[in-house]
C-alpha positions in Angstrom: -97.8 -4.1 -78.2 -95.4 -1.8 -76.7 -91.5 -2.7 -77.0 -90.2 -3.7 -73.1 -87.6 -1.1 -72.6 -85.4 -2.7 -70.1 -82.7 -0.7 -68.4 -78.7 -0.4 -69.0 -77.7 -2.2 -66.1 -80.1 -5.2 -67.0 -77.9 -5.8 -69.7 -74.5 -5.0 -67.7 -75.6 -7.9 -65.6 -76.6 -10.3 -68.7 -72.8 -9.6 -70.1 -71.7 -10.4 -65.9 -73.2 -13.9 -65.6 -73.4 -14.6 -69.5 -69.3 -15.3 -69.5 -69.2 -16.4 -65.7 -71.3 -19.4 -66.1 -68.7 -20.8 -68.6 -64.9 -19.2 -66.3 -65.2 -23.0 -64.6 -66.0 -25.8 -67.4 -64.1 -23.5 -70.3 -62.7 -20.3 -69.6 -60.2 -22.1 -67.1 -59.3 -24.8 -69.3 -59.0 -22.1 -72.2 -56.5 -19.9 -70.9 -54.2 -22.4 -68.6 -54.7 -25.6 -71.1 -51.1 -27.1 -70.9 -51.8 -26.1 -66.8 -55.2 -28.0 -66.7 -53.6 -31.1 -68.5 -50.5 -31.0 -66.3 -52.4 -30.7 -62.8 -55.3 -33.1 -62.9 -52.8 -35.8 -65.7 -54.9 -35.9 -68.5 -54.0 -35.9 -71.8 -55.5 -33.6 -75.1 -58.3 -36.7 -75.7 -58.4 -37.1 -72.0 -59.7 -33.4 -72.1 -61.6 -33.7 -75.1 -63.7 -36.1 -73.8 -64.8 -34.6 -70.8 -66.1 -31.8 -73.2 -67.9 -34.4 -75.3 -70.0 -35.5 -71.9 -70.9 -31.6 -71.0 -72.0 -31.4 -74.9 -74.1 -34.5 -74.7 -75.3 -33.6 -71.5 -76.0 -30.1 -72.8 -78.0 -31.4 -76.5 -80.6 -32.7 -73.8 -80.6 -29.8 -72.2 -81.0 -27.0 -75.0 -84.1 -28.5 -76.6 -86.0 -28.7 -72.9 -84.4 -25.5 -71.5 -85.4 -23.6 -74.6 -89.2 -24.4 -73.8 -88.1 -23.7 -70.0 -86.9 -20.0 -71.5 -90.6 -19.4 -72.8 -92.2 -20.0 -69.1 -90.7 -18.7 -66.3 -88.4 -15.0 -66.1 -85.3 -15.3 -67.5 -83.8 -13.7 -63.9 -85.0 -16.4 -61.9 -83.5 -19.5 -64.2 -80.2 -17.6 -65.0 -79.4 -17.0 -61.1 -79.6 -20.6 -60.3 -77.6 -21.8 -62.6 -75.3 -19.7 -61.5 -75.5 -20.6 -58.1 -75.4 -24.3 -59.3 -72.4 -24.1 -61.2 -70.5 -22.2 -58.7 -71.0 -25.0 -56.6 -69.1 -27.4 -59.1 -66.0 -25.4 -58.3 -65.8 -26.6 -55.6 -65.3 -30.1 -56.7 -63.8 -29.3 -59.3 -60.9 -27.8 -57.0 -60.1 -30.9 -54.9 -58.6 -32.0 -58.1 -60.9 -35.1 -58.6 -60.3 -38.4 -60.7 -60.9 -38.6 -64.2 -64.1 -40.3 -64.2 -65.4 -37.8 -61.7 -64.1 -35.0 -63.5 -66.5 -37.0 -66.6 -69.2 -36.6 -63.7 -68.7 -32.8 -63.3 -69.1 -32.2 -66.9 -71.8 -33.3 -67.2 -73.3 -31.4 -64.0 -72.3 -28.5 -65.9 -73.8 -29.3 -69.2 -77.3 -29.5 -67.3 -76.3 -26.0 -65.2 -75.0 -24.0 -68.1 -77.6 -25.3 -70.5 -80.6 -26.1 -68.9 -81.2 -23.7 -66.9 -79.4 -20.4 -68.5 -78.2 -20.5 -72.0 -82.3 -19.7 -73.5 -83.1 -17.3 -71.0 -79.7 -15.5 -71.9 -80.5 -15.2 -75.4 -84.4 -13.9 -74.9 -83.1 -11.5 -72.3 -80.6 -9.7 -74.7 -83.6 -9.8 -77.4 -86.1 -8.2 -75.5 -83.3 -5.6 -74.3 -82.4 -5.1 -78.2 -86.2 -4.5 -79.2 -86.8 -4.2 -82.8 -84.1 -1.7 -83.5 -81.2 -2.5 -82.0 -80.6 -6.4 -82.4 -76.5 -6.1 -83.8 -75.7 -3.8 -80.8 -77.5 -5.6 -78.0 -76.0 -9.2 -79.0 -72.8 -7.3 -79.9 -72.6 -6.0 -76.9 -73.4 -9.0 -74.9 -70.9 -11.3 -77.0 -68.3 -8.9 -76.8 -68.7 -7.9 -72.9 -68.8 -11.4 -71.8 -65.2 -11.7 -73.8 -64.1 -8.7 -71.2 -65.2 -10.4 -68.7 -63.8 -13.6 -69.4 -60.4 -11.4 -70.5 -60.3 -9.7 -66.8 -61.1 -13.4 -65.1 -58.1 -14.8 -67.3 -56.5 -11.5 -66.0 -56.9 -12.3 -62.5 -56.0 -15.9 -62.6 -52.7 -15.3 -64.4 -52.3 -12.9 -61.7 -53.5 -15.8 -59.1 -51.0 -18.6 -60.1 -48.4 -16.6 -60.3 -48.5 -15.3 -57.0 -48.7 -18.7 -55.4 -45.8 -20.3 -57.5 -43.0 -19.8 -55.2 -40.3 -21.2 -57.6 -39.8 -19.7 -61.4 -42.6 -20.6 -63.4 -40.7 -22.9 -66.1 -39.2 -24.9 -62.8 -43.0 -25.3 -61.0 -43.4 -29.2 -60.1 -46.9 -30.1 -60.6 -47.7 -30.1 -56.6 -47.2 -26.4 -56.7 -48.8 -25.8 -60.2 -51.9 -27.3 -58.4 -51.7 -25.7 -55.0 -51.6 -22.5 -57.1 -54.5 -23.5 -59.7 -56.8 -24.4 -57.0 -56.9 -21.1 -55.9 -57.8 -19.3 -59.3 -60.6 -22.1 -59.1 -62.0 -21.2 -55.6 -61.4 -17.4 -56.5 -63.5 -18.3 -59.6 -65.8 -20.2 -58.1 -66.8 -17.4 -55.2 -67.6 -14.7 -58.1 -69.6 -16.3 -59.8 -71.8 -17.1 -56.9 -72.0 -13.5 -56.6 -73.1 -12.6 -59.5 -75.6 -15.4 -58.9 -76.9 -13.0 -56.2 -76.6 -9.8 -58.2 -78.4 -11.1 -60.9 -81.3 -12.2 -58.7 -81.9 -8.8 -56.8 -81.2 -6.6 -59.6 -82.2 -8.1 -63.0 -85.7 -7.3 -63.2 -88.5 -6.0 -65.3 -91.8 -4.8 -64.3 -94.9 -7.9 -64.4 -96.6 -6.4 -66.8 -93.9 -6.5 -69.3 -92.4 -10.1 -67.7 -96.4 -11.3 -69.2 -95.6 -10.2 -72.5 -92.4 -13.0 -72.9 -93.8 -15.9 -71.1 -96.3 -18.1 -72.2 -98.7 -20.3 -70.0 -98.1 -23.4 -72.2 -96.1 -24.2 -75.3 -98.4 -26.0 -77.3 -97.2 -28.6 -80.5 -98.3 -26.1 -82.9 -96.3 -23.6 -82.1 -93.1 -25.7 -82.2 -94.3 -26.9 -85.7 -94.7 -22.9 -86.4 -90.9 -22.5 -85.3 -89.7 -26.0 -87.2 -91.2 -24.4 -90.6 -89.2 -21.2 -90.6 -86.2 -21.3 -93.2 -84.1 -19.1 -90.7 -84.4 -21.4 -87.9 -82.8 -24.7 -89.9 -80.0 -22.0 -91.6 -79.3 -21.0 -88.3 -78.6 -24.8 -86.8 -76.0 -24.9 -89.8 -74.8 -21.1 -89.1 -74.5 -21.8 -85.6 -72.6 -24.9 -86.1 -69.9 -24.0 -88.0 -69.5 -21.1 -86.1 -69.2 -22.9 -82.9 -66.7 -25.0 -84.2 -64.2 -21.8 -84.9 -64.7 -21.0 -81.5 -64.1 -23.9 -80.1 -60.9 -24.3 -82.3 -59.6 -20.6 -80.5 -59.1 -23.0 -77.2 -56.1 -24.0 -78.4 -54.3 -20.8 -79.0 -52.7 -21.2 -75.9 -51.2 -25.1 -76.5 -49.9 -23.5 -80.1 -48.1 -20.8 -78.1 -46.5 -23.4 -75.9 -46.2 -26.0 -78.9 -44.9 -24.6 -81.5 -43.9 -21.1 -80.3 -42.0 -22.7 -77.3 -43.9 -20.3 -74.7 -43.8 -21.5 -71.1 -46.7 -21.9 -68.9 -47.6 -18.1 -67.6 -46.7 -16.8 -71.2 -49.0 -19.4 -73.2 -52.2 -18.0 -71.0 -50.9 -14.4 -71.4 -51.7 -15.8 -75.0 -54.8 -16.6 -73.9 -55.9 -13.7 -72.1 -54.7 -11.3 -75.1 -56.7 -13.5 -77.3 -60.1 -12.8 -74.7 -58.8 -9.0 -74.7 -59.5 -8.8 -78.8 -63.2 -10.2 -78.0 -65.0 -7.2 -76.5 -63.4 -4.7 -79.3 -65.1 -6.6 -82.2 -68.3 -7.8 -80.5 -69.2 -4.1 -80.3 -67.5 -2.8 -82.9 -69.4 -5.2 -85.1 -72.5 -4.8 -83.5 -72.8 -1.4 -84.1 -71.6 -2.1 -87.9 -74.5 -4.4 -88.5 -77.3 -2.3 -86.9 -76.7 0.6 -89.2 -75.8 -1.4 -92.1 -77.1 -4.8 -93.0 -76.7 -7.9 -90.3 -76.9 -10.9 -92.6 -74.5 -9.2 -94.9 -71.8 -8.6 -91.8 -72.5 -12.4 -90.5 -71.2 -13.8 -94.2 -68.0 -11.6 -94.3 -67.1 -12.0 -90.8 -67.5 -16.2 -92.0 -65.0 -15.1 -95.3 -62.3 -13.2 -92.5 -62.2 -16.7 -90.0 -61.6 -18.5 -93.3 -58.4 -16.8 -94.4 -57.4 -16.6 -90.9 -57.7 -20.0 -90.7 -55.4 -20.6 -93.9 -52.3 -18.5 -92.3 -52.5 -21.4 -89.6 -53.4 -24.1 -91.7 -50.4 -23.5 -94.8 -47.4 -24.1 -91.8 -46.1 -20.5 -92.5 -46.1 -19.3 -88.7 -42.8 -20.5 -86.9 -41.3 -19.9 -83.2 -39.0 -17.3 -85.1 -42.5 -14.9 -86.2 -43.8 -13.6 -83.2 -45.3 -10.6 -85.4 -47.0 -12.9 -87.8 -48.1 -15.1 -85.4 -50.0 -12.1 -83.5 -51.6 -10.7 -86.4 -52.6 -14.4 -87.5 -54.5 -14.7 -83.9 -56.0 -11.1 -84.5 -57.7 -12.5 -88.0 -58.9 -15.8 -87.1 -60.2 -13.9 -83.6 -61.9 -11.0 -85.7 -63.9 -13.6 -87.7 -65.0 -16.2 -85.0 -65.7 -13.5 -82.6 -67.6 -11.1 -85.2 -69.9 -14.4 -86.1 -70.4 -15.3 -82.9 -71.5 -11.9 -82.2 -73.9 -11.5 -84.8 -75.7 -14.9 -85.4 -78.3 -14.4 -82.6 -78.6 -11.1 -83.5 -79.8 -12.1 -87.5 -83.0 -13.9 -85.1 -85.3 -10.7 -86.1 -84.4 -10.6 -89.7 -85.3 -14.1 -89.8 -89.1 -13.3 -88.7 -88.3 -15.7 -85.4 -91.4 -14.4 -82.8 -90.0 -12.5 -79.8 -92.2 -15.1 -77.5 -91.2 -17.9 -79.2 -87.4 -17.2 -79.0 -86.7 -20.1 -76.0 -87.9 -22.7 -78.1 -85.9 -21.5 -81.2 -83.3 -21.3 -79.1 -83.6 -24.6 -77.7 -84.3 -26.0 -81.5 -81.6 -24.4 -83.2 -79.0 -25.0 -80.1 -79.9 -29.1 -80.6 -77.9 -29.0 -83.8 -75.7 -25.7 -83.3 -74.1 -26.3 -80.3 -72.9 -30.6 -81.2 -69.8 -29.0 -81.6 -69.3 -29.8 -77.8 -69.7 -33.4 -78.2 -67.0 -33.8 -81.2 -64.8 -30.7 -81.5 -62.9 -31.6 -78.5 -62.0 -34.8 -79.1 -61.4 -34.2 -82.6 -58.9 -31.3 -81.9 -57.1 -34.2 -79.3 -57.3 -36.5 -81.8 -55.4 -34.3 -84.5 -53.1 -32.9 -81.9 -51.9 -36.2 -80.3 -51.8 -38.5 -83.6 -49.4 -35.1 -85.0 -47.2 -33.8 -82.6 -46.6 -30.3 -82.8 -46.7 -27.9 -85.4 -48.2 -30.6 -87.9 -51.5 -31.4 -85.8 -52.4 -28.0 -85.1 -51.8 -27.6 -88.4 -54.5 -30.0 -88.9 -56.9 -28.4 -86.8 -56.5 -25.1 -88.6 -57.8 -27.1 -92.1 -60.7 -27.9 -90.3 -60.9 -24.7 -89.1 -61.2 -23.4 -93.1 -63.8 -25.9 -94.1 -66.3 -25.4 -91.5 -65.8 -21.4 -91.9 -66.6 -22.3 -96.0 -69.5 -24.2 -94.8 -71.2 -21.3 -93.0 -70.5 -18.7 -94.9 -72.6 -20.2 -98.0 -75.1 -20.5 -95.4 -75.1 -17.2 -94.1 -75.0 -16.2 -97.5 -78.2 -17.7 -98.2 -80.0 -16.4 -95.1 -78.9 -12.9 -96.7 -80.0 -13.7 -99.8 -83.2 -15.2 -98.4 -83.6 -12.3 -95.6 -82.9 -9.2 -97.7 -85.6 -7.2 -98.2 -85.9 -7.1 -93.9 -82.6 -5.5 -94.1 -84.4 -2.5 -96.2 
């Protein structure tokens, strides 16, 4: 069978609606945290919960969306969830309650899962072909990290322009009446790229036959549950998502314990995004003309002294230097892993046609970071004030990246001689 050879701008638009999906349920909330707490009065467990009801909502969703993946064209799927989602923003801008804002969660957990996050995964697969698995998830991982870096670019520049009084004076009427406007901005691109994605993101039908499958039969989800690479990858993935989910709160430590204000703490933010597209490609080139599984364990062994620099309490509001580079480490090593741990899929003998329900298999167990993570960070934060709980979060940080790297060490161990 021929390799699909789609073109450049197929995966140009994968990178487009791959981070625009997530700007409204996590980007936002990312970059203007203390902003997002302030406006619709939540607090850090508040917050953390409505992230636990997307990732519930979402642990349903992997496992059936993955078989979804395997049936119909990935264009199709990933331009109405983006349609779907966009259409969240909307609500989500009115500034509703706090057990409707539970409700849109978990409308996004089904529209970012369901429908999108499989058919994003095979669609940069069958773009990487054989060869070229590091740069094509690289690439994606890293691009989507631009784009998230020039939304967070564009909302700082938003807010700020509708705060008519000095940012560290804003009441929280005008803090809103400024953040619903990065929202409906936010909400109106990705509805576009929604469109974009459905004109342009095609392949011809003879090749779109090659990735679907008429039915996914029992036996070939057995065939995908006895594969060593798939369970290593639920542990990989998991620990891995858990750094990345820890890097949300860059911008409440800038404002904690660095005593930033509001605009500066999701400048933080935004810089943090800015690092993202460097290493995913720089990385994904590494690993291609090197050794994948080797690149995924250091990059596990980087986030893990990274996270010590945070953890030990040596960072103050007097070391602005240190407190940069410290960012800069932990983001090289969660970025770098999350770059490369779809990418280790073809080393791990996971079929091309059967990638949606690996997906969907490994995601169920990868990805419950979303339920817990949140909640746990609150928790920590809230029950240690200040430099002390993020200090906690930072431990946690260590262990999970000490967990996955002996598992990604293994899957090298175990997947070496496909390195050859």
């Amino acid at each position: 069978m021929n390799e699909i050879k789609p073109p450049w701008y197929f995966l140009a638009l994968l990178i487009l609606s791959g981070e625009s999906v997530f700007i409204l349920p996590f980007v936002l909330a990312r970059i203007f945290r203390p902003t997002v707490l302030e406006v619709f009065n939540l607090d850090n467990v508040q917050l953390g919960l409505c992230f636990s009801i997307y990732g519930i909502v979402a642990l349903v969703s992997y496992l059936f969306g993955g078989a979804l993946a395997d049936k119909f064209p990935p264009r199709k799927l990933i331009a109405v969830a983006l349609w779907m989602t966009a259409l969240g923003g909307v609500v989500y801008a009115s500034f509703p309650s706090y057990t409707t804002l539970k409700i849109l969660y978990g409308y996004w957990g089904f529209t970012t899962i369901f429908l999108f996050w499989a058919p994003m995964i095979k669609a940069t697969r069958v773009w990487g072909g054989s060869a070229s698995q590091g740069k094509a998830f690289g690439f994606l991982d890293g691009g989507r990290g631009l784009v998230g870096a020039l939304f967070g670019t564009l909302g700082v520049l938003i807010f700020s322009l509708f705060i008519t009084s000095s940012v560290a004076e804003a009441t929280v009427t005008e803090s809103r009446a400024a953040f619903k406007y990065v929202i409906l901005v936010s909400s109106a691109i990705v509805m576009l790229v929604g469109i974009l994605v459905w004109l342009f993101m095609k392949v011809d039908h003879q090749s779109e036959k090659k990735i679907i499958l008429e039915k996914i039969t029992l036996s070939q989800v057995q065939e995908v549950l006895r594969l060593p690479s798939v369970w290593l990858l639920m542990v990989i993935i998991l620990c891995a998502y858990v750094g990345y989910k820890i890097t949300d709160i860059f911008s409440l430590y800038a404002k904690d314990v660095m005593l930033y204000d509001q605009v500066q703490s999701a400048k933080v933010g935004t810089f943090l995004l800015f690092t993202r597209p460097v290493i995913g490609i720089l990385i994904g080139v590494l690993a291609d003309r090197s050794q994948t599984t080797l690149w995924l364990f250091i990059s596990f062994i980087i986030s893990f002294f990274g996270a010590l620099l945070f953890a030990t309490g040596i960072i103050s509001d007097s070391e602005t230097s240190l407190f940069f580079i410290s960012v800069m480490v932990v983001a090289t090593g969660v970025y770098a892993v999350r770059s490369l741990y779809f990418a280790v899929m073809e080393k791990g003998n996971i079929p091309l046609v059967l990638t949606g329900t690996a997906v969907g298999i490994i995601s169920l167990i990868g990805y419950t970071p979303d339920i817990f993570a949140g909640p746990g960070m609150g928790y920590l934060i809230e029950n240690s004030p200040g430099k002390q709980g993020h200090q906690h979060v930072f431990w946690a940080l260590a262990l999970f990246s000490c967990i996955g790297g002996i598992a990604a060490w293994y899957y090298y161990r175990l997947y070496r001689k496909n390195n050859l």
